[in-house]
C-alpha positions in Angstrom: 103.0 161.3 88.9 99.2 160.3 87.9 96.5 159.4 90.0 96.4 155.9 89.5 100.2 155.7 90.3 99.7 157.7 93.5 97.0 155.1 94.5 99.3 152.1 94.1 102.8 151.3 95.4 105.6 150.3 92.9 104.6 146.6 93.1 101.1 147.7 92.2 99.3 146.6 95.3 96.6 149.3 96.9 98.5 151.4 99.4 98.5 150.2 103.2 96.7 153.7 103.9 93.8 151.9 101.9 93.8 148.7 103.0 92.1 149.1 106.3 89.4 151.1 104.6 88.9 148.0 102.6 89.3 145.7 105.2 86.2 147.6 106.9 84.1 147.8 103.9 84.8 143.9 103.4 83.6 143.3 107.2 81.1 145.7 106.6 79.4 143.4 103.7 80.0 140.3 105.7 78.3 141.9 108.6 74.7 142.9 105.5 75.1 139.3 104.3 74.8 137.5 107.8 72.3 139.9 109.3 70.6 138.8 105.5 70.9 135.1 106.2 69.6 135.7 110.2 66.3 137.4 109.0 65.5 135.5 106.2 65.9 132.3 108.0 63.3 134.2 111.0 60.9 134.7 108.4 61.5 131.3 107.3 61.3 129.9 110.9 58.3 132.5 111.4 56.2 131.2 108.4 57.2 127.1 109.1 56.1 128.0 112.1 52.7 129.5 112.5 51.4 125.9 110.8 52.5 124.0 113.5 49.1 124.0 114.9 47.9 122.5 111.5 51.0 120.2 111.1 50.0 118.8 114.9 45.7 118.4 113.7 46.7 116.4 110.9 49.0 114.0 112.7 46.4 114.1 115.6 43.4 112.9 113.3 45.1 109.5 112.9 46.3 109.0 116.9 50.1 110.3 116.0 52.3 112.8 117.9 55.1 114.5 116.0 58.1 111.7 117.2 55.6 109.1 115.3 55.3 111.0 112.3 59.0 111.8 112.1 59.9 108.8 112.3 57.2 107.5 109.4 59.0 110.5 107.4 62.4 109.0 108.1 62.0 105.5 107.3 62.2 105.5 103.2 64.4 102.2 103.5 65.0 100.0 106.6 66.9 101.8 109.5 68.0 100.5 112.2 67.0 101.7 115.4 70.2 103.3 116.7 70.4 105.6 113.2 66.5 106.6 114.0 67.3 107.2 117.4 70.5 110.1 116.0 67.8 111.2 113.5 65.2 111.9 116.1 68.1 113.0 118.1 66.9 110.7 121.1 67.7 108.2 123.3 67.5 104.4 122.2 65.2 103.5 124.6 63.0 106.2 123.1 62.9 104.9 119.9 61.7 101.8 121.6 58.7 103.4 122.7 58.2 105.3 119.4 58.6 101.8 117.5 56.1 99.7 120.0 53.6 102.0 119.5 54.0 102.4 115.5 54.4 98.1 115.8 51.0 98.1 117.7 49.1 99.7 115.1 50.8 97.8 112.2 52.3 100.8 110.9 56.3 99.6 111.3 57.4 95.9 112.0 61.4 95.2 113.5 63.3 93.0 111.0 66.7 91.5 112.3 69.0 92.7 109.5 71.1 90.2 107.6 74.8 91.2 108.5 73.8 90.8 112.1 71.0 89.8 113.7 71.2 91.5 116.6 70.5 95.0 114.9 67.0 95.2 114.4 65.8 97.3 111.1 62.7 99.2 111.3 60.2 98.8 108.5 57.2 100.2 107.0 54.5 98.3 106.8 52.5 98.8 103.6 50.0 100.3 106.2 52.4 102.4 106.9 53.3 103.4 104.0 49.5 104.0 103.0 49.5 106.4 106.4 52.3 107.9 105.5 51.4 108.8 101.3 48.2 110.4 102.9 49.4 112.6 105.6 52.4 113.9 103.4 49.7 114.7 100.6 47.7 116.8 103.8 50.8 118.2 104.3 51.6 119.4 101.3 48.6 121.7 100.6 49.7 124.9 101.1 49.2 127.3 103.4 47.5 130.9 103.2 50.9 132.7 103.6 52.2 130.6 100.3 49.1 130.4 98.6 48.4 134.9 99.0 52.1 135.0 96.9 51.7 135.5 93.2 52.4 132.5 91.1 55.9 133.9 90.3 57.1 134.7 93.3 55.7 130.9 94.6 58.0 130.0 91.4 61.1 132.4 93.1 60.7 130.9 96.3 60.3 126.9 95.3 63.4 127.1 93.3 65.6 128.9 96.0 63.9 126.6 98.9 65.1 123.8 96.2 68.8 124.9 95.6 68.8 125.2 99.5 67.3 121.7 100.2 69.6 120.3 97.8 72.6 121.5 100.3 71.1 119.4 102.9 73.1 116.3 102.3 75.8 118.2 100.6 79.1 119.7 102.0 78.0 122.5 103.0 75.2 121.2 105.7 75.5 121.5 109.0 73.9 119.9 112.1 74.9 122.4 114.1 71.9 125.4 115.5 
């Protein structure tokens, strides 16, 4: 009998003598690629992270606090208030506070919507809007951590951050961590 018959049965499946070996090498890779995704979403986290300080200046330098700015970020098209308030995952009556102040300084305005008046929309304002053009523009200047990288790996890590950010909406999010 050859080797490779000896390694299979007469069906041609591996040997059960071989299967658990398998079975351990398969957890074994599961095990590499979770412990993968756990550190390079730290690092991720990690780097996101140590801006904060400069993400809260910015915000700061035109009288906002992060629930403000999130919710300037979130309002691309009239919302109304209950779908902010599961967005900032909040209470109602906290988005009420969020949208009086954002409504003091001209920034949103409440618009009953047309299938029912009772449900208010927020809007931006073209204030708002303005606000919102110039702090994402602050924003988006990169930080020393990107900006150290070389040119290609800025290149690597855009279009895996974009493959991954195109998942967000997809079926393969989740809400869940």
């Amino acid at each position: 009998m050859s080797a490779v018959t000896n390694a299979t049965t007469k069906a041609g499946s591996p040997r059960k003598a071989e299967q658990p070996e398998r079975a351990a090498l398969s957890a074994s890779a599961a095990d590499d690629d979770r412990d993968l995704a756990s550190e390079t979403w730290s690092l991720l986290q990690r780097v996101t992270f140590s801006q904060r300080p400069r993400w809260i200046a910015a915000i700061r330098e035109h009288d906002l606090v992060p629930p403000h700015w999130i919710a300037l970020q979130a309002l691309d098209e009239p919302k109304p208030m209950g779908e902010l308030a599961k967005l900032l995952a909040c209470d109602s009556s906290n988005v009420t506070w969020i949208t009086d102040r954002l409504e003091e300084r001209g920034l949103v305005e409440r618009r009953p919507a047309e299938h029912d008046r009772r449900v208010k929309l927020l809007v931006l304002t073209p204030k708002g809007r303005r606000l919102r053009a110039q702090l994402e523009a602050r924003l988006a200047e990169p930080p020393p951590p990107i900006t150290a990288l070389s040119p290609e790996d800025q290149r690597a890590l855009r279009d895996i951050l974009r493959r991954a950010a195109q998942r967000l909406d997809g079926p393969q999010s989740s809400n869940s961590a």
